[in-house]
N, C-alpha and C positions, 0 to 999 in steps of 0.2 A: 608438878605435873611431870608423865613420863614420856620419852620422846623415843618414838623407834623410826629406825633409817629404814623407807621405804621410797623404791624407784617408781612415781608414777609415771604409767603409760597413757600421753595425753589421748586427749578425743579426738579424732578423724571425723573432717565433715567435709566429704569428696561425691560427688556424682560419676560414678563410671559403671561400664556393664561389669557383669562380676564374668571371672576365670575361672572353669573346670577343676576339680582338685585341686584348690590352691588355699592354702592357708587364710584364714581371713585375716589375719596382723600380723604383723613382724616379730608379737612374742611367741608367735607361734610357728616361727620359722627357727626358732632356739631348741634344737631337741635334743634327746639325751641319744650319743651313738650305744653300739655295740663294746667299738674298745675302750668306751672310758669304764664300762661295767668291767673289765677283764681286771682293772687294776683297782679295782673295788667290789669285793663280792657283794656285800651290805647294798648295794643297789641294781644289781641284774636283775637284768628284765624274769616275769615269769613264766613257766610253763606249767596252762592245765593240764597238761595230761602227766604230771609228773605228782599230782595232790594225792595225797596219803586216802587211806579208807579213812572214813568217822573215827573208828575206836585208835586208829593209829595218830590220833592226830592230840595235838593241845588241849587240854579242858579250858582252862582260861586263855584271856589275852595279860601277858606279861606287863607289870608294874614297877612302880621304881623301887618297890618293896621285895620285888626277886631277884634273884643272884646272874639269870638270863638276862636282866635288863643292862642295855648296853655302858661301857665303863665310859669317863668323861674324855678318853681320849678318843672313843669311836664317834661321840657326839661331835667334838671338836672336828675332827675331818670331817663327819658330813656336815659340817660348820664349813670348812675350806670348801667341800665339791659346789655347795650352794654357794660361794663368795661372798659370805657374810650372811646369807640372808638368812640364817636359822639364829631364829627370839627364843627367850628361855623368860615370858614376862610372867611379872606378879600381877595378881588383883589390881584390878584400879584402888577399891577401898585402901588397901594397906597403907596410903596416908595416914587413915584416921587411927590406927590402931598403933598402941606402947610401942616403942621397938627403934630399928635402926631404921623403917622408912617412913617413923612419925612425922607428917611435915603437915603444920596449922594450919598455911596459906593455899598447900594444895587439898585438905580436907574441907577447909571452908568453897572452896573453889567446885569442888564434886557438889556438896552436901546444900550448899545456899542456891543451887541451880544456875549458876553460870554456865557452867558447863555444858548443859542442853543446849543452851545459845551461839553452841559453837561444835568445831566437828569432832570434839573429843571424844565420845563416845562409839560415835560410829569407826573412828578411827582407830578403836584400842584394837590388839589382837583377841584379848581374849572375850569383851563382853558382850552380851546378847541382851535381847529386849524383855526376857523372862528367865532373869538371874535365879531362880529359885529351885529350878532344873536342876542347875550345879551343887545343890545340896544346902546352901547358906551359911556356906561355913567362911565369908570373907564378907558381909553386908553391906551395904554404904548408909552407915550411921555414925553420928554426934556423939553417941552413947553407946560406948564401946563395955559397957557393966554388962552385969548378967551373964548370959550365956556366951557372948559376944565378948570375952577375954582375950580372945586370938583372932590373926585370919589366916588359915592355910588355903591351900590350893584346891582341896577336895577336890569335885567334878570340872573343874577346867583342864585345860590339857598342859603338858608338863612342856612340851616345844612347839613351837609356831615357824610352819615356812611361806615366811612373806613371799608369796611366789609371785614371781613378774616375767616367768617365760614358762614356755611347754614343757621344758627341759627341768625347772624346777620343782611343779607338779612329779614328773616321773619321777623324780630320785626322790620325793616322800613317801609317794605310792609305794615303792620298788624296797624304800628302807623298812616302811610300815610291818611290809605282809614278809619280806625276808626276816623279820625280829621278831615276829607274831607279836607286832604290838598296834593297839586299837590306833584307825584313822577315823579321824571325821573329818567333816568341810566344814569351812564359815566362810560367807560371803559377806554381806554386813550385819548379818547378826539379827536381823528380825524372823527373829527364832522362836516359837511359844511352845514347841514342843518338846525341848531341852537337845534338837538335833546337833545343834553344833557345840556340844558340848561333852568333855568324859572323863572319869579317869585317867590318868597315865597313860593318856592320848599322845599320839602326834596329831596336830592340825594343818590343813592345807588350808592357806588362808589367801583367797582367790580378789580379794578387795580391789588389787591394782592391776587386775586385766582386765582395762578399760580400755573402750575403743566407741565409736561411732562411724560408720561407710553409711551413706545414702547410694544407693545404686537405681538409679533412674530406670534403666532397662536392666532385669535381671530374669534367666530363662534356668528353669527347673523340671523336675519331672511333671508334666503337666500342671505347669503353672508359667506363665508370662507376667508380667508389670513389675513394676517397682518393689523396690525390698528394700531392707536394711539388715547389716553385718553389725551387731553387739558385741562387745568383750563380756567377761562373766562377770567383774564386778562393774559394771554399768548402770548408775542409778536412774529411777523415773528422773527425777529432779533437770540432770544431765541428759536424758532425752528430751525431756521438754524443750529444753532449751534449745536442743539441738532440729527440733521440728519449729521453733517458730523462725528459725535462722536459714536453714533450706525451702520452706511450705510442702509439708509431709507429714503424713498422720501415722501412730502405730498405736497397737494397743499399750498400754501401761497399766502400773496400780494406780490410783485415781490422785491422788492429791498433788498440786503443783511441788510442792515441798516436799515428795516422800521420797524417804532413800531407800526403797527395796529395790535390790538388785533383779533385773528383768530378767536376765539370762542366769538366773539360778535356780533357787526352789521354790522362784515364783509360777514359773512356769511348768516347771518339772512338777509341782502338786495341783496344775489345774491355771491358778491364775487370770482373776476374777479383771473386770476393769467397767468402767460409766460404759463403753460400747457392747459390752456382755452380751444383750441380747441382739443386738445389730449384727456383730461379728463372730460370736461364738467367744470361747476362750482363749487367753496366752499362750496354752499349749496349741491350741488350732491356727496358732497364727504360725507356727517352726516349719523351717522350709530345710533347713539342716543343722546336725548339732555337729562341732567336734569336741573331742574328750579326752579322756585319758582314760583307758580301763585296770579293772583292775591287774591283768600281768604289766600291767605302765608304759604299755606303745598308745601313739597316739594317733587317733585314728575318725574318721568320720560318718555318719549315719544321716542319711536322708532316706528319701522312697525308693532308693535302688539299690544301694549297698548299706550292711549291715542293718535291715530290714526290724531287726529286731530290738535291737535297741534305739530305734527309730521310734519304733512304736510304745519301746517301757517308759523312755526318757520322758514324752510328751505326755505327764499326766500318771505319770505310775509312781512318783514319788521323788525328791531328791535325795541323794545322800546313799543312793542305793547300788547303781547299775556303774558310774563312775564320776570323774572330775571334770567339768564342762568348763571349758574354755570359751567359746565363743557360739553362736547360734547365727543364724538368717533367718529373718520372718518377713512375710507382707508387709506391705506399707502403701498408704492410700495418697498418689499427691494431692497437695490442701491440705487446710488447716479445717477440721470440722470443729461444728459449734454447735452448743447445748443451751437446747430453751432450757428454764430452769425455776422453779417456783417453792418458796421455802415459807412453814408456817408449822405452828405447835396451837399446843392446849393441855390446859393445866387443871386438879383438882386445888383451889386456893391460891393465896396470892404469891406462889410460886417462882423469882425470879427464873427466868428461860435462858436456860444452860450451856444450851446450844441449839447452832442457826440464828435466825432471826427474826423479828417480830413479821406480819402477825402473829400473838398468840392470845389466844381463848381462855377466859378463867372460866371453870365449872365448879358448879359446889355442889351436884351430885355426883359421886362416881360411878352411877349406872349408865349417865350418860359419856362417862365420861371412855367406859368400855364400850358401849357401841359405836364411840367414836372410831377408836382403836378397830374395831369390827368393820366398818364403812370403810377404814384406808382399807384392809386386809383385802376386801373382794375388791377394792380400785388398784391393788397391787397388780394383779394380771393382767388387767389393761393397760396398765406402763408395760409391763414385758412383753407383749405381743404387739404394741406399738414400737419396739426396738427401746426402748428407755432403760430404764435405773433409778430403783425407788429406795431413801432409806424413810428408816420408821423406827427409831430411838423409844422405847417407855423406861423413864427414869423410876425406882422406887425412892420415894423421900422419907418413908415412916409413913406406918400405922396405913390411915387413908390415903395418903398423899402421894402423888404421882402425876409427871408430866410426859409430854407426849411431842418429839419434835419429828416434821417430817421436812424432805427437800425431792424433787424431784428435775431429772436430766434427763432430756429428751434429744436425743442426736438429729441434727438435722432441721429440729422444729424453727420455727419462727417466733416470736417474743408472740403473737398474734396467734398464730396454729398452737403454743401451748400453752395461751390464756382459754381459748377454746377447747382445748382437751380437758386440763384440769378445772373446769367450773363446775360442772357435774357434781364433782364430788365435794366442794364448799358446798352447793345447796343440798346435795345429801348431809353434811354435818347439821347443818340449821332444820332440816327438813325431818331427819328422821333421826338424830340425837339431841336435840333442843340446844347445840352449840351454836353461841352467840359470835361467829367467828365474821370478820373482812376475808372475802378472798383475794390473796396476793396477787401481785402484780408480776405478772411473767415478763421475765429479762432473759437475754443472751449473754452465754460466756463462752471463750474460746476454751477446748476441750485440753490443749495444750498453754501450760499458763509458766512464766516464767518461775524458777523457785532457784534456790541457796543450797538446799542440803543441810539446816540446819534445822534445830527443833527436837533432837529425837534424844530420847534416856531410857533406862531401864525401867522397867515396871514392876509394880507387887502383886499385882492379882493373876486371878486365874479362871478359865474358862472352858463350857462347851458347846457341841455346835448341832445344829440339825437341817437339814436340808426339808423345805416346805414340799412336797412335790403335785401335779397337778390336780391329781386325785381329791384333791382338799378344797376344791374349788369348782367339785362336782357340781354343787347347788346351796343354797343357802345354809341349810342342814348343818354341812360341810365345815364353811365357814367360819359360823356360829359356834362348833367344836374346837375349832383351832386357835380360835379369840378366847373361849374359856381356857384352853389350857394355859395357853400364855397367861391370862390373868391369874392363874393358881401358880403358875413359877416365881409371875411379879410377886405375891403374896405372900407367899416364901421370903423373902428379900433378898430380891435380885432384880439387878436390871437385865433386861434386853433389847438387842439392837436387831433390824431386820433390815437387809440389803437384798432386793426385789430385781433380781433379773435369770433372762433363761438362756441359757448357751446349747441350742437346741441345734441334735447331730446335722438337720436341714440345712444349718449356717454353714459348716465345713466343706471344703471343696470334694467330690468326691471322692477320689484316690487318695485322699490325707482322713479320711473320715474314720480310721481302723484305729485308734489309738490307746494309750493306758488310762484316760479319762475316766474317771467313775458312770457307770451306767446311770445312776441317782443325780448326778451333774444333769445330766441331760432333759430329763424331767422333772426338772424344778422349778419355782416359781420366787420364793424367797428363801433365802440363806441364815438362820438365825442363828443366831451366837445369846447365851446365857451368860451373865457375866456377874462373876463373884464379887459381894462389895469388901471383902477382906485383906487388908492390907497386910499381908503374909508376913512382909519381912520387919512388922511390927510386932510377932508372937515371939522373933528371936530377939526383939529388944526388950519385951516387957516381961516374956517367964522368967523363972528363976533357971531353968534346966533349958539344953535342947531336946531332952527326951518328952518334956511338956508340951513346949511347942510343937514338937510334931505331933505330939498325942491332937494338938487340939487343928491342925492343919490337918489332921486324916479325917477330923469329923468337921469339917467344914467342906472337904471334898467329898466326903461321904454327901451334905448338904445338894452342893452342885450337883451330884448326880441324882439325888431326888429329884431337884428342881427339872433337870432336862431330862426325866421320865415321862413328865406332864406331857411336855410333846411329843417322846416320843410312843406314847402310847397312840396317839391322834395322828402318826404318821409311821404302820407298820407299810415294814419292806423299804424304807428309804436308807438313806445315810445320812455323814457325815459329812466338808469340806476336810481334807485331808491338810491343809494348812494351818488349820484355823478350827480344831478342835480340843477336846480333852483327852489328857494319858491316861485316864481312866475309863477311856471309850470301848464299850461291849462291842463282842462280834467283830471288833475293828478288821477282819478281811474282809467282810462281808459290808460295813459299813463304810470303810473308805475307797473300797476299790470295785464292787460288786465282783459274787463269787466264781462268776465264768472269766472273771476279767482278769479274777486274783492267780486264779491258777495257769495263767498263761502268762502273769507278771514274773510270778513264780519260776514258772522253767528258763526263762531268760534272766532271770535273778540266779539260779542254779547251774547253766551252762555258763554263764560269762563273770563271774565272781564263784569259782569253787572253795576259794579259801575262807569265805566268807568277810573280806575285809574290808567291805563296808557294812556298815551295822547302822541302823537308828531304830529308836523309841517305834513301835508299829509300823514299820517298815516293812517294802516285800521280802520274806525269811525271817523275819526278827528273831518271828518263835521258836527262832533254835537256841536263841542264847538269853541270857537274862544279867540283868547288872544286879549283883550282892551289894544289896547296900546294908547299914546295920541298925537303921529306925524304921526300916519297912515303908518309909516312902519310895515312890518312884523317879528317884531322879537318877543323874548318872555317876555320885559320889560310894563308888565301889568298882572291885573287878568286873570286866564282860565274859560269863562263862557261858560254855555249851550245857544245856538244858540235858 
């Protein structure tokens, strides 16, 4: 195993009112002056008004493969300016692979799944949840034959700045765009877009600006109550914990155990949570961001200054406008709780996957679709009841296929949400001849203790559609929306459907302007399509990588058949921007709605002119494009100007 020297900033758990302009942490009282830039050109600050025309400028961003790319003595100082904290790491795989970092104990350690069981993968610099972005040219596999001779670095980035103050951010910023060499962010890596990832990147690797304030009394532009101050890499996990230890609620991603970072590109793409329809979204909960732009001062955005990047940040995308340090969001005192009732049903004697019993065997699957059809129209009824519905249909082959559902009712009572959901058991028995028990409704606390562990890289791939209300016109409707899923299942694929509305009425008013997708707003359910392809099994088992990718473009070609189905029975909507496909059509129009895109746009345009932050369908992307040389889309090539 490999060890990098990272200074964590622990968590803050204080009750005080919050101070006017004032840093929210002490690492962000660390910043980069004027005169240290005088004795270092390679990281003064920038000025837009000094950026070249279009044609005067770079065509690519510069790689280790150019003669521009900086010598190891310039890295070495910005080595010294950063005091050590600039990584130069390898793949995690490179255990497993010939060489001088062959080590058995640490590829069995990756490879037998220990590892997941512990914080090592969240904790590498360079790996993310959807390794295959980075082109696959370093895999984590036992069988290192075939195509999988080597591991290079492809699409990972070439340096990493374990950044743990404001000051460290800027001098990557400041190095980046002064070398025209590509930045990206990582925060912890739950990443399915291939965002934090690139070429012959520098990385700003924001992990350990962690922090936690409860602020009891806190007073904003038209806003009064309680709040809390986040660092960026802040996980749910680390909130939770930090809500059942003061009694205060915030929105997070749902699971007690999950490590996405709050105050990154969970929120900045939207940021889904169990209170969704209650509260609206993670972006609707930001009361102020601070950042780092890209000339690399550091600076703050709320509803009264820097207005604009107020509004891109919350919901117009991560990875985009700049480096977020810390955020302020609402916070409810108390702990809320969720009724909660979980049940499935199956084609055959189908072990049940997930959740937990009851579940239903069917041995027709006519009925087993109208079953699927009866959640679909009781979906709406949990979102406009403030709830969060999921709705899992596994494909098992041929006929076979199961059906798990759970549902989380904020607020409710073990009693008010045995009385909500009954309805819809006797719709199962009533009008799809499923022989199902209806579950016994329980309460769970909305904030649950959790570790931060559990989490690994994944091989599949995905896309996504947003349901919107339209579809729930009348039965007609319905009945259309349930066949198409059942023609995507049939295809083989699974789909998962996450049933809530972050509807603009939830937003306080003066916060209601944001870069939120217009399609967000009138949704109903969130559907994700999901490849059963184990990707980084075609670079273990072809003989070539040229094969392998041949047969991963028609398996994406596949997916995007599959999410036609729906999207045909839902023109005009979108995408969720977090949690879609790179090969998503229309994507301004699908992840940001088009009035929305082109005002994302001009503040993507005035406050990054060099264009130095880049990602995969991002606001601007479309000016530049990554070369890569199999004609997949990942980030294992140069970023040039289109």
């Amino acid at each position: 195993m490999r060890l990098f020297r990272a200074l964590v900033v622990g968590v803050l758990l204080v009750s005080a009112s919050a101070k006017k302009d004032e840093p929210n942490f002490p690492f962000e009282t660390k910043q980069l002056s004027k005169r240290e830039t005088t004795k270092h050109q390679n990281i003064a600050f920038g000025d837009p008004s000094s950026v070249p025309l279009n044609h005067n400028r770079p065509t690519c961003k510069i790689g280790p493969q150019d003669a521009a790319w900086p010598t190891l003595s310039e890295w070495s100082k910005l080595n010294t300016t950063l005091g050590g904290r600039l990584l130069k790491p390898s793949p995690a795989p490179i255990v497993c692979y010939p060489g001088p970092n062959y080590n058995a104990a640490g590829c069995e350690f990756l490879v037998g799944g220990a590892a997941r069981r512990t914080r090592f993968w969240l904790d590498d610099p360079l790996s993310v949840l959807s390794p295959w972005t980075q082109g696959n040219t370093c895999l984590l596999s036992a069988n290192v034959s075939g195509p999988l001779r080597s591991c290079t670095q492809g699409g990972f980035p070439e340096y990493v700045v374990n950044a743990t103050s404001v000051r460290d951010v800027q001098i990557a910023v400041n190095f980046a765009r002064n070398n025209n060499i590509r930045l990206i962010i990582k925060n912890t890596g739950h990443d399915f877009l291939g965002r934090s990832n690139g070429y012959g990147s520098l990385s700003v690797w924001t992990h350990y600006l962690k922090g936690i304030e409860y602020l009891q009394s806190h007073k904003a532009s038209q806003y009064k109550g309680s709040a809390v101050r986040l660092g960026a890499g802040t996980e749910t996990w680390e909130a939770n914990n930090a809500m059942i230890a003061q009694n205060f609620t915030i929105a997070v991603p749902k699971l007690p155990t999950e490590t996405v970072g709050i105050a990154g590109g969970w929120f900045q793409g939207g940021g889904h949570s169990n209170l969704a329809s209650l509260w609206g979204l993670g972006a609707d909960q930001v009361l102020s961001i601070n950042l780092v732009t890209a000339d690399g001062r550091f600076t703050t955005a709320n509803k009264d200054t820097n207005k604009d990047l107020f509004f891109a940040l919350r919901g117009g995308g991560g990875g985009t406008y700049g480096v977020v340090t810390s955020i302020v969001v609402k916070a409810s005192k108390g702990l809320i709780t969720l009724g909660t009732a979980t049940y499935g049903f199956t084609t055959g004697p189908i072990a049940p996957t997930t959740l937990q019993n009851p579940t239903a065997n069917i041995t027709n699957t006519q009925d087993f679709w109208k079953g699927v059809e009866i959640y679909l129209a009781f979906a709406k009824k949990v979102v406009d009841a403030g709830g969060f519905g999921h709705g899992d249909v596994t494909y098992h082959g041929n006929t076979s296929f199961s059906f798990a559902g759970i549902f989380l009712m904020p607020g409710f009572s073990a009693s008010k949400t045995q009385e909500f959901v009954n309805p819809l058991f006797q719709s199962f028995r009533d009008e799809a001849g499923i022989n199902i028990t209806t579950p016994v409704a329980t309460v769970v606390t909305y904030a649950e203790p959790g570790n931060g562990t559990n989490t690994a890289p994944g091989s599949g791939t995905f896309s996504s559609r947003l349901l919107p209300r339209n579809n729930w016109a009348n039965s007609t409707s319905i009945s259309q929306t349930s066949s198409a899923i059942k023609r995507a299942v049939e295809k083989g694929f699974n789909i998962r459907t996450r049933a809530y509305g972050p509807k603009l009425d939830l937003v306080t008013g003066p916060y209601a302007a944001s870069g939120v997708s217009p399609h967000m707003r009138s949704m109903v359910i969130h559907l994700t399509v999901f490849s059963l392809l184990d990707v980084s099994s075609l670079w273990v088992l072809e003989s070539t990588p040229g094969e392998a990718a041949s047969y991963f473009k028609a398996e994406l070609a596949r997916l995007e058949d599959a999410t036609d189905e729906i999207r045909r029975v839902t023109p005009g909507s979108g995408a969720y921007y977090n949690e879609a496909g790179r090969l998503e059509p229309d994507w301004q129009e699908s992840f940001f709605g088009g009035e929305n895109y082109g005002r994302l746009l001009k503040v993507k345009r005035e406050r990054d002119p060099w264009g130095l932050f880049w990602i995969h369908k991002g606001v601007g992307s479309e000016g530049w494009r990554v070369e890569t040389g199999d004609g997949l889309t990942t980030n294992n090539g140069p970023l040039c100007r289109v």
